[in-house]
C-alpha positions as CSV (number, residue, x, y, z in Angstrom):
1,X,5.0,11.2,13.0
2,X,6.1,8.8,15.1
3,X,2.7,7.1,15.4
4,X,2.2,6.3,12.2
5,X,5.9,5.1,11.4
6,X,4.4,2.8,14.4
7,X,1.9,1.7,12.2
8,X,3.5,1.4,9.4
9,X,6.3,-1.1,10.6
10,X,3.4,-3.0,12.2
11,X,1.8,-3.3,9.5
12,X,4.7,-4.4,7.3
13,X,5.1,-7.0,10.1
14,X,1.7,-8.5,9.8
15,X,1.9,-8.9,5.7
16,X,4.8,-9.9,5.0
17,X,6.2,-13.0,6.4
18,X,9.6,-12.7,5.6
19,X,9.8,-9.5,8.2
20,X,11.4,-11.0,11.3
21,X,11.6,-7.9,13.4
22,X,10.9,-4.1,13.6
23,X,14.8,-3.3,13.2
24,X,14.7,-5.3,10.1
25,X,11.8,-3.4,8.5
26,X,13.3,-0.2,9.4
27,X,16.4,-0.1,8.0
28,X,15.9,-2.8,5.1
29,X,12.2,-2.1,3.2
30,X,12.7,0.5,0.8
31,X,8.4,0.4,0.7
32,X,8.8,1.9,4.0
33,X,11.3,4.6,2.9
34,X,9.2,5.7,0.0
35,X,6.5,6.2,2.3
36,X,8.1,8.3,5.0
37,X,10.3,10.4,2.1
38,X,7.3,10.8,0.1
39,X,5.1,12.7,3.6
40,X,7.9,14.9,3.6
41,X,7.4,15.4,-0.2
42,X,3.9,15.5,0.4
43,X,3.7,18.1,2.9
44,X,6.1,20.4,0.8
45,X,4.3,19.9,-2.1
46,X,0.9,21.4,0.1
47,X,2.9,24.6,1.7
48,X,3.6,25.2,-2.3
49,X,7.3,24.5,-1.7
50,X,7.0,22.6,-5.4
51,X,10.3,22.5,-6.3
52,X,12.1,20.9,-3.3
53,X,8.8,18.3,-3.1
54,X,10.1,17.3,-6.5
55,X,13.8,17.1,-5.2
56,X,12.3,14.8,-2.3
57,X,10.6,12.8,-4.3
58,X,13.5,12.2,-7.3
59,X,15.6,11.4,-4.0
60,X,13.3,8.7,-3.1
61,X,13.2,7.1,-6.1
62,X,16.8,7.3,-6.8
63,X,17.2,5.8,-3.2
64,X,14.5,3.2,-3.4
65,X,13.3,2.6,-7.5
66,X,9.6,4.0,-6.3
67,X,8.6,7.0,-7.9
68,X,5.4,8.7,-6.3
69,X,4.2,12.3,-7.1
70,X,4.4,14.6,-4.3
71,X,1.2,15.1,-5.2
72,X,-0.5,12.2,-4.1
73,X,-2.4,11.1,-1.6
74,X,-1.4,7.9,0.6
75,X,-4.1,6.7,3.8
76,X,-2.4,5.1,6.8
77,X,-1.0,1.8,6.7
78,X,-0.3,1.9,2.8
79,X,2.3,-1.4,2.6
80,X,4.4,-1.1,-0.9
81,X,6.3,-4.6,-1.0
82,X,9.4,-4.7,-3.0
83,X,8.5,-1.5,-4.7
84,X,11.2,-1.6,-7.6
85,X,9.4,0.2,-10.1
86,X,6.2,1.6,-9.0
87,X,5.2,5.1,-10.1
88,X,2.0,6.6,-8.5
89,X,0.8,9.5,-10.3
90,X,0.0,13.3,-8.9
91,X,-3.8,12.9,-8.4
92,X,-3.8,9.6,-7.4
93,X,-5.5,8.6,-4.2
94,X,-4.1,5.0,-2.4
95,X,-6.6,4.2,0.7
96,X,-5.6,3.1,4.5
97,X,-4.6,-0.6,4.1
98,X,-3.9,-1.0,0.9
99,X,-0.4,-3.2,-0.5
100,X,1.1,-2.6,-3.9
101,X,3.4,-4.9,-5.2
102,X,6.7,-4.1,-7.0
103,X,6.0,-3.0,-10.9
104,X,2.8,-1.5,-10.5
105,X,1.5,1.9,-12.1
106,X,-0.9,4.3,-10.8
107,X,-0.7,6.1,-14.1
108,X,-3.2,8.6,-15.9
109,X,-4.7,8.9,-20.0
110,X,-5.4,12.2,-19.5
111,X,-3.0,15.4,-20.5
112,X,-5.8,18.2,-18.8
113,X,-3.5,19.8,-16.5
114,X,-5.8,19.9,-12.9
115,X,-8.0,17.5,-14.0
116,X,-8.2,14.3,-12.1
117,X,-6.1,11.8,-14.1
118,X,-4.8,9.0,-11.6
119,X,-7.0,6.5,-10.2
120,X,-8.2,6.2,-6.6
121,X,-8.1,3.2,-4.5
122,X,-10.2,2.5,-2.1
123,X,-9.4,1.0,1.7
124,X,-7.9,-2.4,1.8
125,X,-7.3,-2.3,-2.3
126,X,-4.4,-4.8,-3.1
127,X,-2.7,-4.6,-6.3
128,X,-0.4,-7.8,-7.6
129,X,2.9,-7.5,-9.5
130,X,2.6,-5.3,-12.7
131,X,-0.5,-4.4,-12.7
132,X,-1.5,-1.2,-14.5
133,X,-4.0,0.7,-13.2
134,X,-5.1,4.0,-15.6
135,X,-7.3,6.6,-15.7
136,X,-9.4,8.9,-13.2
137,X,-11.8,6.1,-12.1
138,X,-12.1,4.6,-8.1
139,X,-11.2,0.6,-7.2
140,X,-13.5,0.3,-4.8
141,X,-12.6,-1.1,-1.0
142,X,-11.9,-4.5,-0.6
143,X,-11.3,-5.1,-4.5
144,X,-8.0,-7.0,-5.7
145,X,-6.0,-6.2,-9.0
146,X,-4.7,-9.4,-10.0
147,X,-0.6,-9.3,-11.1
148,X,-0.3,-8.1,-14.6
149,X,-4.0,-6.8,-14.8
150,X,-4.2,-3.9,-17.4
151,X,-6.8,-1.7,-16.0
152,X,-8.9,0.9,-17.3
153,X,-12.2,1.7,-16.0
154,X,-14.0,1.5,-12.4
155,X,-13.6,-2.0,-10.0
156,X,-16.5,-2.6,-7.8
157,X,-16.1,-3.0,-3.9
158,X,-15.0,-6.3,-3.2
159,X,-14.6,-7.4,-6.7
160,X,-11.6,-9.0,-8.4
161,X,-10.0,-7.5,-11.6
162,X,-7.4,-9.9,-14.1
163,X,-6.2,-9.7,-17.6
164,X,-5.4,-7.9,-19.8
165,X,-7.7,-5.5,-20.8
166,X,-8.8,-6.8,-16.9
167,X,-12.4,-8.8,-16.2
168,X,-14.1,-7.8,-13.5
169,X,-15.3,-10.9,-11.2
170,X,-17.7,-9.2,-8.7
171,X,-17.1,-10.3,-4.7
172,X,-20.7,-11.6,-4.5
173,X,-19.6,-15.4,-5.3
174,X,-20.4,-17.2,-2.2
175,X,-17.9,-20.1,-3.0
176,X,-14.9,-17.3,-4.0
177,X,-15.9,-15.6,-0.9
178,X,-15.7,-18.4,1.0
179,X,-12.2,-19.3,-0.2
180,X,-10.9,-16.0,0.0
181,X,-11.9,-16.1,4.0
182,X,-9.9,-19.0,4.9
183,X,-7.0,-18.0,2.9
184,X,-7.4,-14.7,4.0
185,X,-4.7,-11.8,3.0
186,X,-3.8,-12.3,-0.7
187,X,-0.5,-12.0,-1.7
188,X,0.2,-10.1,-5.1
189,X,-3.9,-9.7,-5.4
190,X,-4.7,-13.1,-6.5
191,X,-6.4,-16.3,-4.9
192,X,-7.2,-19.5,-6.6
193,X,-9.8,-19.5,-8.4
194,X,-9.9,-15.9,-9.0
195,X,-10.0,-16.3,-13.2
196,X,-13.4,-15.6,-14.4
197,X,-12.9,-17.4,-17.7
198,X,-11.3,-20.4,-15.9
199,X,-14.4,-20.1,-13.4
200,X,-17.0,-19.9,-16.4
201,X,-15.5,-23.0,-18.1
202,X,-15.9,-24.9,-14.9
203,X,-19.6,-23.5,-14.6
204,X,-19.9,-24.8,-18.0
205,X,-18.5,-28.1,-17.0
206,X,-20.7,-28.7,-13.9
207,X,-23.6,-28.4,-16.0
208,X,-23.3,-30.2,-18.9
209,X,-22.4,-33.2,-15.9
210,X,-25.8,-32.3,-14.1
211,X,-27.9,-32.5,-17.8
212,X,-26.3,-36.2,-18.5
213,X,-26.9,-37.2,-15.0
214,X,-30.2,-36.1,-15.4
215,X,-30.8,-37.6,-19.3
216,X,-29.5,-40.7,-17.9
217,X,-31.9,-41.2,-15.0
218,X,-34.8,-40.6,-17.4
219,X,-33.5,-43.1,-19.7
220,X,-33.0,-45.3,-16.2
221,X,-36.7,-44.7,-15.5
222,X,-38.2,-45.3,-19.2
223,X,-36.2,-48.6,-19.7
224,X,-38.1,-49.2,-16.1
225,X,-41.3,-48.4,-17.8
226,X,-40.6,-50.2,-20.7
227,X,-39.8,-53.9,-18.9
228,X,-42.6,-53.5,-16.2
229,X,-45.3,-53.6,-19.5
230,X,-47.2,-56.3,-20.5
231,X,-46.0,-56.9,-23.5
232,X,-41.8,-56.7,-22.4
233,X,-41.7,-54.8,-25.5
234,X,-39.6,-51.6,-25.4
235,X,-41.4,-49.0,-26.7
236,X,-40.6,-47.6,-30.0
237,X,-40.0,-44.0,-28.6
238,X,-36.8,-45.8,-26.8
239,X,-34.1,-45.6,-29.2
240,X,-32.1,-48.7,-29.0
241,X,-28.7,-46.4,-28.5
242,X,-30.4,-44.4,-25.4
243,X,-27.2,-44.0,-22.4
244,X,-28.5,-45.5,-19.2
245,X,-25.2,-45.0,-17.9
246,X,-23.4,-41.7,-17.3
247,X,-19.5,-41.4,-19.0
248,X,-19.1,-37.6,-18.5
249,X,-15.7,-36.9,-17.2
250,X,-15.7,-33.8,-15.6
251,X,-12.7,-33.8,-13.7
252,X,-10.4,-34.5,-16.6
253,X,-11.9,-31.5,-18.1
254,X,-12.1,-29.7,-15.2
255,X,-8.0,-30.0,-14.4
256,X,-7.7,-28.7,-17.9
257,X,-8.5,-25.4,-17.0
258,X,-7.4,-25.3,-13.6
């Protein structure tokens, strides 16, 4: 018990930067008091003690604002930052490493009694501020629920989920990757660049700029043509209003939808 009361101040430690000391996280993260009250719950709830798991449980969340099932299965590690409000329902499953932020819901659509309702999170999952997360379906490891993401089918490994019903951006962008690496743990499930529409507009962006840089140097290399021929005439497939010269902002447009 002790060991993993261990890890889970240390880990509280390395996430949040506004822990100064172990003391501090003890006695002043009601995340961490959850947690503890809810293996107590938890361990009631499995020797079929179901009522007093219940009192546990309504104890912790009258003590700390975070209501988790007896029921439900938390991995090692499991970091709930603020906490005020989160509900994690009885067949959920939260992973080793994961952080929840304050608001979020672990919530089910289903009313079949036994039947898996909650969702399951995978290791390292982090889910932002408000975010919603419903139904029986798995966010894979590694994935990130942006804050106020509504939620309602499967998250691939890695992947990013926002909005409202949430878009899935999948983790294989090199450049998101890449930007995710040096920032490296995500605070509230979100790094920049993490919107896919935001991302396709710029996509869209960087290519119209590539086609006029590339309709311009052909117009650059027929008006070349055109004045190396014997005559000096231009040819009459040149319209007189052809763009030597590119005038595509893309960086106006491109702060538009940052």
């Amino acid at each position: 018990m002790f060991s993993r009361l261990h890890e889970d101040i240390a880990c509280i430690l390395e996430r949040d930067p506004a822990a100064r000391t172990p003391w501090e996280v003890l006695t002043c993260y009601p995340g961490l008091h959850a947690i503890v009250l809810h293996r107590w719950a938890h361990a009631c709830w499995g020797w079929g003690l179901r009522w007093l798991a219940r009192m546990i449980s309504q104890f912790a969340r009258f003590l700390t604002g975070i209501e988790i099932h007896p029921g439900a299965t938390l991995g090692r590690r499991v970091f709930i930052d603020h906490g005020m409000g989160v509900v994690i329902g009885e067949t959920a499953e939260v992973g080793d490493d994961c952080t929840i932020y304050q608001g979020v819901t672990l919530g089910g659509t289903s009313l079949s009694k036994g039947a898996k309702r909650h969702p399951t999170l995978g290791q390292g999952v982090i889910v932002g501020a408000n975010a919603q997360v419903l139904g029986g379906f798995t966010v894979g490891a590694g994935a990130r629920i942006g804050s106020g993401a509504v939620v309602v089918k499967a998250v691939p490994e890695g992947a990013t989920a926002v909005g409202n019903p949430a878009r899935v951006l999948l983790g294989d962008d090199a450049s998101r990757e890449a930007a995710a690496a040096k920032l490296g743990f995500s605070a509230y499930g979100v790094t920049q660049g993490d919107d896919p529409l935001a991302l396709a507009m710029k996509g869209l962006i960087d290519h119209a700029s590539s086609h006029e840089h590339q309709i311009a140097l052909l117009w650059q290399a027929v008006e070349r043509l055109s004045q190396s021929s014997p005559t000096g005439q231009q040819p009459a497939c040149v319209p007189g209003d052809a763009k030597t010269q590119e005038d595509f902002d893309a960086e106006r447009l491109t702060r538009l939808v940052k």
